[in-house]
N, C-alpha and C positions, 0 to 999 in steps of 0.2 A: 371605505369603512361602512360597517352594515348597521344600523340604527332603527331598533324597534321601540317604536313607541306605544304602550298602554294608556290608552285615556280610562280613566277612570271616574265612578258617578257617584254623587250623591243625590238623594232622594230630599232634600231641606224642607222644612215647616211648609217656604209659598210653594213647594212641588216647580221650584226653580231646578234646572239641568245644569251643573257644574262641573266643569272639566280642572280636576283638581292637582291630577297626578302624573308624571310622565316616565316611568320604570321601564327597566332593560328586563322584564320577565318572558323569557321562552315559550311560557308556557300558555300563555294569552295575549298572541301580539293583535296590534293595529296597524302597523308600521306606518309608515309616513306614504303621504297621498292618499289615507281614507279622507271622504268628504265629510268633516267635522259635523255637517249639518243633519247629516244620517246618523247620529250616534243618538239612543245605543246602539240599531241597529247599522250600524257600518256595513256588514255584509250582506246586505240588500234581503231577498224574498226569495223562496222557488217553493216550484211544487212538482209533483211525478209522479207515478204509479199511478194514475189515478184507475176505476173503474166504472161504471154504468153509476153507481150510484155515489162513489167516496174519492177522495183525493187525497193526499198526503201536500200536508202543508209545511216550508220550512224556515227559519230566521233563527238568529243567531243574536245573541245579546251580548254587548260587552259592558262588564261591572267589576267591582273590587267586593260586591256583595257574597257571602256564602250561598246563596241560591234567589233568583227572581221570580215572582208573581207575572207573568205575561197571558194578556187576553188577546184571543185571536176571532176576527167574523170574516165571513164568507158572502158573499150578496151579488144580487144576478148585475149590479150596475157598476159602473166608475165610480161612484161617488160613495159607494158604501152604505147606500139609505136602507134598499128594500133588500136587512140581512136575511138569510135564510138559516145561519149558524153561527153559534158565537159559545166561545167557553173559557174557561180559565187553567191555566196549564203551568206547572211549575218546571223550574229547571235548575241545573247547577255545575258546583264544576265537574261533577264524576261525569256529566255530558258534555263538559267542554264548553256548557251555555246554550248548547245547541237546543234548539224546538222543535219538535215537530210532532204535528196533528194529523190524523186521519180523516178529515172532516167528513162526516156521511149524511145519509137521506138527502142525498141529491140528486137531482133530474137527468135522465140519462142524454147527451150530447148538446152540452149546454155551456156556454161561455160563463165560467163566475171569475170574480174578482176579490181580492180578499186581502188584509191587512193584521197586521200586528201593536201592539201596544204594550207598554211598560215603562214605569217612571213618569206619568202623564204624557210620553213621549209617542207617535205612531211612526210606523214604519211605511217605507214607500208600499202601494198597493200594486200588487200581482195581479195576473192575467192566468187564467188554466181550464182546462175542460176534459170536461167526463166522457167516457167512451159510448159509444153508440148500439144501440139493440135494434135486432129485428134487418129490415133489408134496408141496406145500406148502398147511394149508386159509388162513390168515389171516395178518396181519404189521400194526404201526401203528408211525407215527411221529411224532412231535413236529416241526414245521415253523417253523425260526424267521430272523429277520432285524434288520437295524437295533440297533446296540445302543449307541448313543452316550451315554458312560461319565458327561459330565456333566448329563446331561439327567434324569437320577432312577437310583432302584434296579433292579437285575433279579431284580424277584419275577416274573417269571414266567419265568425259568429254573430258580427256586428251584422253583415249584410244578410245572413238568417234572419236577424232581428227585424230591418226595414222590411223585410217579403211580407210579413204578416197573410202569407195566404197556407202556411204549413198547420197540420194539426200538432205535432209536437217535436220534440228532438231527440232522435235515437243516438244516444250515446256509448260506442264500442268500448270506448278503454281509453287508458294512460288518461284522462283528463287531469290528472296531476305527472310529474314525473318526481322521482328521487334524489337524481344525482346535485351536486352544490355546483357552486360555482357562477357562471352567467358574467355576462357585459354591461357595465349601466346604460341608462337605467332600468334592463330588467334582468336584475342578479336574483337568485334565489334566496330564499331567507326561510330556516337559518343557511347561512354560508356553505358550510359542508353536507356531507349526503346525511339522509335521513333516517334516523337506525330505531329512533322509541317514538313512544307514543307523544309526547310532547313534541318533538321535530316531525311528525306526518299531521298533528292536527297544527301547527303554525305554518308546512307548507298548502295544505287546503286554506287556513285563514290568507295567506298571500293571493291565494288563484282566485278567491272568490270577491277581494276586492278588484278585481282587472275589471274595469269600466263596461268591457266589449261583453266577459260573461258574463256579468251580473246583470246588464239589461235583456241579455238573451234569457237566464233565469225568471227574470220578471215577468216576461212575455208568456212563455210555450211551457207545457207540461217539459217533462226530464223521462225517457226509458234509459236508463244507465245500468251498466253493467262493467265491471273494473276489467284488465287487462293487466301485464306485469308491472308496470310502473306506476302504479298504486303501492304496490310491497317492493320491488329487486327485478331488474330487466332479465327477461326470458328465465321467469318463477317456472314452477310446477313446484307437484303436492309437499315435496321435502326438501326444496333448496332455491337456489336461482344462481344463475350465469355469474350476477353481481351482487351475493350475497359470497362473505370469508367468515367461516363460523370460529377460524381460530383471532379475528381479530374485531369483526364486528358481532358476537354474542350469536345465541344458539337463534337458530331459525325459526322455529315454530313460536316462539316468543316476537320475533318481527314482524310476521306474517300477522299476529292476531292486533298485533298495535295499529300495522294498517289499516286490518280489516276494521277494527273499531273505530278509527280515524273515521275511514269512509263511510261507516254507516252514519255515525254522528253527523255527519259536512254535508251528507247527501239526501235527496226529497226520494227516498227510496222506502217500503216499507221492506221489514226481516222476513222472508216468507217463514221461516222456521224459528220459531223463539227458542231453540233447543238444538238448533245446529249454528251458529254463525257465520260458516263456510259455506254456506248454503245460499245463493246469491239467485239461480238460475228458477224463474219462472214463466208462467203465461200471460199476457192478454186478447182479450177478445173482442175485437171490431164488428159487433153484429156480425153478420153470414157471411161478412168481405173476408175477412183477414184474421187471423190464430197468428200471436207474433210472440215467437219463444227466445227471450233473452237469455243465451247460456255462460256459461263459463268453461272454459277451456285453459284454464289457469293455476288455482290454487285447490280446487276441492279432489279432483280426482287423477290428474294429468301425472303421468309417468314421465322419468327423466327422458330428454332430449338424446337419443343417440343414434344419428344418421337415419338413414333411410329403412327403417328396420319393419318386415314385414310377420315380424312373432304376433302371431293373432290375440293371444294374451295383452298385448303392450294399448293404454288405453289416454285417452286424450280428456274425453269427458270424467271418464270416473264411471262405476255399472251400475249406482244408482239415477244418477244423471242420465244416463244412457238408454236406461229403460224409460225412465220417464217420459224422456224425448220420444222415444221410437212409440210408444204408445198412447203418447199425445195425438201424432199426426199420423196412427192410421184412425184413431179414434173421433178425430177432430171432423167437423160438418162443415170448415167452412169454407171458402171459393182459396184461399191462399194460404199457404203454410212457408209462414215467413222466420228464419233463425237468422239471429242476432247472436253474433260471437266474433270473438277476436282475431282469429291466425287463418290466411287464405286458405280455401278446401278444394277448389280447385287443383292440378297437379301441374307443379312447375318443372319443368326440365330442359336440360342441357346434353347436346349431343355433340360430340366432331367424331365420326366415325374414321377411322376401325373402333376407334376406342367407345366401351359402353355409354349408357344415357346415367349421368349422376343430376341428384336431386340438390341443390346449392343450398336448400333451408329447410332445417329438422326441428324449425320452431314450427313448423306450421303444420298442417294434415299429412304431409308428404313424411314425414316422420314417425307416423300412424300410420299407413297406410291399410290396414285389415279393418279398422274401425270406419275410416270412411266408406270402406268397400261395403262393409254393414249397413252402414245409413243408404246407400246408392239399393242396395238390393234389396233393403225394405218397401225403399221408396215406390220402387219398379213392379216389383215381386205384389205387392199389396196393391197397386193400381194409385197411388198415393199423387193425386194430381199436383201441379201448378206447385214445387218448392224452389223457394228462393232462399239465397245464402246471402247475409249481408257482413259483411270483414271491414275490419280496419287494422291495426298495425304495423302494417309495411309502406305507410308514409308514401304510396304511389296509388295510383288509378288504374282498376283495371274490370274490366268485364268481359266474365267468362260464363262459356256454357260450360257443365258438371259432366266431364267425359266418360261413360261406361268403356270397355275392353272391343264394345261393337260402334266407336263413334264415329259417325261420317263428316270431316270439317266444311265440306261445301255443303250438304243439307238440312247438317242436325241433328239428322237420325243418329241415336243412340245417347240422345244427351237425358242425364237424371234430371236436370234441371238448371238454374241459373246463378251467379254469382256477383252481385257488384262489389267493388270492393272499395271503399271511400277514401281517398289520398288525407294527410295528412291537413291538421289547423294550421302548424307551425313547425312540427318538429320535422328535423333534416332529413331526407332520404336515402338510404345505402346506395351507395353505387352496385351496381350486379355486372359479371364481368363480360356479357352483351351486349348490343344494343335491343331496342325495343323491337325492330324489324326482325331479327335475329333471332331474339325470343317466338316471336308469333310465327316464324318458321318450323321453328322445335316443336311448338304447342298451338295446333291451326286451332280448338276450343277456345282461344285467347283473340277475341273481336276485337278490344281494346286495351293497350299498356299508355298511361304517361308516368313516365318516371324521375320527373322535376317540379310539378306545380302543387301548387297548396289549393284547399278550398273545399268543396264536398259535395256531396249525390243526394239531389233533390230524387225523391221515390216516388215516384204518381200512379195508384192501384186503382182501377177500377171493377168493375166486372167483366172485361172483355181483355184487357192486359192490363200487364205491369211493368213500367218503363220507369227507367233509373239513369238520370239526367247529372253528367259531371259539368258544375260551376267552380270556375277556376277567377282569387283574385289575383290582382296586375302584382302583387307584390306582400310583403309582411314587414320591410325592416324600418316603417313609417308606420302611423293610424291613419287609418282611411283609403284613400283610392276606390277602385271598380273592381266590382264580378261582373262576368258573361258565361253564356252557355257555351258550353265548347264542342258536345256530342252528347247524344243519346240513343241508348239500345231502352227493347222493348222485347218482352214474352207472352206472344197470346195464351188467351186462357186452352189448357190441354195442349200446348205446342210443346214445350219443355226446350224450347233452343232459343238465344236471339236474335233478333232482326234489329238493323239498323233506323232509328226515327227519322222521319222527315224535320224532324224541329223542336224545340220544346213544347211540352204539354203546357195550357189554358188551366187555370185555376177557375173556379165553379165559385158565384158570390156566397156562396155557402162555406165556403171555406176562409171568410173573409170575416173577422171580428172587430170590433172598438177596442183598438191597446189598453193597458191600462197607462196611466200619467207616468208619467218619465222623470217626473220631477221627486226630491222629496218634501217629504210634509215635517215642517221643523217647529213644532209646536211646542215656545216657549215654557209656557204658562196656561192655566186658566184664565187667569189677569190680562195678559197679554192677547190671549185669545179673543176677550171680547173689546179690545180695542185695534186688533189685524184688519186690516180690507184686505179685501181680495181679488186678485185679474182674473178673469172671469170669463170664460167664451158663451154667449148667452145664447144665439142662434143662427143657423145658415136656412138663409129661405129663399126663395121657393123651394121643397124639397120632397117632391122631386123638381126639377127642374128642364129648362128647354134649351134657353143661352147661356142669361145671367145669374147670379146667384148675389144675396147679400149677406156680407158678415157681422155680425153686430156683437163688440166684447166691451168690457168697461177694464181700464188701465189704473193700477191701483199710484203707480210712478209711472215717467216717461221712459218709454221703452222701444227700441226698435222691434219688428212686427211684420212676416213673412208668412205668406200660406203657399202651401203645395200641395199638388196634386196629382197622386199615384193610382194607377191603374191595376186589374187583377192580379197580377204578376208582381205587384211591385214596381214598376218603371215609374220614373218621373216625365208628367205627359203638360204639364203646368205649372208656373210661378208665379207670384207676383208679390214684389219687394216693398211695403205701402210706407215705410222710412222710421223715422225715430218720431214716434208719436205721444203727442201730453197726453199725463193721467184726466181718466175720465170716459166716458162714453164714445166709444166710436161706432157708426154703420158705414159698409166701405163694400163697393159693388167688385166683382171678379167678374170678367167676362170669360164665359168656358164654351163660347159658341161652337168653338173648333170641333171640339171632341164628339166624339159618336157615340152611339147609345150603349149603354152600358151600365156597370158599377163600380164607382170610385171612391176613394176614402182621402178627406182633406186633410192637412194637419197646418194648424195654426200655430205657430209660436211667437206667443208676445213674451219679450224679454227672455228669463230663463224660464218660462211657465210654456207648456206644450200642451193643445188640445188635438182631438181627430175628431171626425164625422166621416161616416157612410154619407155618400151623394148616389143619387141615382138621375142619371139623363135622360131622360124618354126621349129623343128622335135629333 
């Protein structure tokens, strides 16, 4: 049985928080398993788009009210003191409740932190940052797709989240999917597929309480861009695979209730307030990186039919199309990076005598004149260093971009590179090859897995670009391990890949103070000034040689662990100091062991979690 629960608020005289109501409403679920303590905020924080100067801030409020007052600030620290912006913003149900701010006059490549309020109530505080100007040595990101809610857990969102050495998270597509159904405990809600605007904003309300993404949200900017399973599996401009106009309602009516879904659910801004379809933009990493998220989807994509080389037949749409193409011969910067959904590489199958057929006409291989376009702009214009990032085919693969002159042992003749990010969760097609089989057919194809979940760390700097698949042990539990599995790399002007020796080093620059993990359940005023609070006070010496001490005060008895992670993310230290009384503690870690460097600690006394940068001198 599927059981959506609405808590509902009232605002009372002592500005006490009241959970008063419990409705089976569609149209505003909570369902069971939000953490009570988060309300109203339930659905945590995110932010995305940001630029050199603005960021897009977002939160969600659940009330029985006709619209809320929420105040939002911005400030360079965890704790919210030194704000740099702050304002007041309304919202309601024509937005689903949804918030979101553009916050600007911000400092360009800068860690801020920022939270929400309404009802006297704040929301957990976010983590985000603004993109970088002028010369820039390095920048990485996290590459993810697929993440179909009843198909397992997202640990490997989760382990995005521990890395804290990513600057944000490129999101290809499907982060929601459509179809009903699922296994407890993770069935989708509502039950059946999602056809209006109320069943695609309560499936985003389900996805955005999952534990794994909502901390991910909290952490890292969002570049997102939808894929078909936002609207109907293998959409384009006037239908989809799994859209029935005679039994589930006329198309272009489905298509805009997604689209509105997702604008509202998501830390995205509109780039066009007068087209809505219009998803595909730019940003700009100082002189490193031009990184164009497109759409290959809904705005201009022609129907799916084989392998069809009519040069008319178009994948982006001809406004899209130019845009792009004149983006990147026009663009200054060391990399020209697109972000889109359906592999562009070309997949093929052969058993001769019989010809070579293409097995999937959702992807560029269905297009085939329009890539040829993009290939011989790229080439034809001197158009250096482009890289293709894909998700939807639920598999791992990286390829070099074959022209008609390509060499598989050298390289020579490649347009450029392709990773292509395997799936969070959702299952993979079987293809009627195997993987060796394939890269026979298609020697461009350096790497296929065609089983594991998990995603392509991207590590750019000025000299290459190398795209790293982390794959976790598993999805049908929370938790477990990621490892690196392989890595290809593209020098700069090479246009082919080569195989890494290892994964790439994180830069302490890449490395920031989380924001708190916890949330903030701020009773009262009243209450508030009778709270204590556990409190991480200091880690010293800092920097330090061996030892190091930690000094927090225990508001109740609490058990009380600290850890310590390395550039990368690895756990390189522990130490378990037990179930300890309220009140002041100082308590030494011996970290003689470790070599010089820089590390970030995280304390957790009880359910309260702090971090610190350490740094080691020798």
């Amino acid at each position: 049985m599927k059981i959506n629960k609405l808590l509902t608020f009232s605002f009372l005289a002592i500005q006490s928080f009241s959970v008063f109501a419990q409705q089976n409403n569609p149209n505003d679920p909570t369902r069971s398993g939000a953490v009570e303590c988060m309300g109203p905020f339930y659905h945590g924080v995110a932010s995305g788009d940001p630029l050199s100067d603005k960021v897009m801030l977002w939160t969600r409020v659940t009330t029985d009210s006709s619209f809320v007052d929420v105040t939002w600030r911005i400030a360079t620290d965890t704790a919210i003191s030194n704000v740099v912006a702050t304002g007041l913003i309304t919202t309601d149900a024509g937005k689903d409740f949804c918030v979101k701010v553009d916050a600007a006059g911000l400092q360009p490549l800068t860690w801020y932190y920022y939270e929400f309020e309404a009802y006297g109530f704040k929301s957990v505080r976010g983590r985000t940052r603004t993109l970088p100007v002028g010369d820039i040595d390095s920048l990485r990101f996290a590459v993810v797709s697929c993440a179909d809610y009843t198909n397992g857990y997202y640990n490997a969102y989760s382990k995005i989240t521990e890395r804290n050495d990513v600057f944000g998270v490129i999101h290809l597509g499907d982060y929601i999917y459509e179809y009903g159904g699922g296994t407890a405990p993770r069935n989708h809600e509502p039950s059946t597929e999602i056809l209006t605007l109320a069943d695609y904003r309560m499936r985003h309300s389900q996805y955005k309480l999952d534990e794994d993404l909502m901390r991910l949200h909290q952490q890292y900017p969002f570049f997102a861009v939808w894929d078909d399973h936002e609207t109907a599996n293998n959409s384009w401009y006037g239908g989809a695979e799994n859209h029935s106009p005679g039994t589930e309602g006329d198309w272009f009516d489905r298509k805009a209730a997604g689209v509105q879904a997702y604008y509202e659910w998501m830390p995205l801004r509109m780039p066009d307030m007068q087209d809505t379809m219009r998803i595909y933009r730019k940003f700009r990493f100082g002189e490193l990186i031009d990184l164009y998220m497109c759409d290959t989807r809904l705005q201009g994509r022609d129907e799916q039919n084989g392998h069809d080389t009519d040069p008319a037949r178009t994948i982006l749409g001809q406004s899209q199309k130019n845009w792009f193409l004149n983006s990147i011969d026009t663009s200054t910067t060391r990399w020209q990076v697109m972000g889109q959904q359906v592999m562009f590489a070309p997949l093929k199958v052969q058993f001769p005598p019989l010809p070579a057929f293409y097995p999937n006409d959702d992807q560029w291989d269905g297009y085939p004149a329009e890539r040829d376009n993009i290939q011989n702009t790229v080439l034809n214009n001197n158009i250096p260093n482009f890289v293709v990032l894909t998700g939807d085919i639920h598999t791992s693969w990286a390829n070099d971009i074959p022209t008609a002159s390509y060499n598989g042992s050298t390289g020579a003749g490649s347009a450029g590179v392709e990773f292509v990010a395997t799936s969070i969760t959702s299952q993979g097609s079987p293809l009627p090859v195997s993987q060796s089989v394939l890269q026979g057919f298609n020697p461009h194809m350096k790497f296929i897995d065609l089983t594991r979940h998990g995603y392509v760390l991207l590590d750019i700097n000025k000299n290459r670009t190398q795209g790293e698949f982390w794959f976790v042990d598993g999805i049908s539990t929370r938790g477990g391990t990621v490892a690196y599995n392989t890595g290809f790399y593209v020098n700069n002007n090479e246009r082919h890949l080569r195989q890494a020796a290892g994964p790439s080093l994180a830069t302490s620059a890449m490395i920031g103070i989380q924001a708190p993990l916890d949330p903030r359940c701020t009773l009262s005023a009243l209450q508030n000034s009778y709270q204590r609070e556990t409190v991480l006070l200091g880690i010293y010496p800092n920097p330090f040689n061996s030892e190091i001490m930690i000094q927090f005060t225990l508001h109740e008895n609490a058990p009380t662990t600290s850890v310590v992670y390395d550039a990368v993310g690895r756990e390189v230290a522990r130490k378990d100091f037990g179930n300890l009384s309220a009140g002041m503690h100082e308590l030494p870690f011996d970290l003689n062991r470790l070599t010089a460097g820089t590390y970030i600690i995280v304390v957790k006394m009880g359910n309260k979690m702090n971090q610190r940068k350490l740094i080691k001198t020798n």
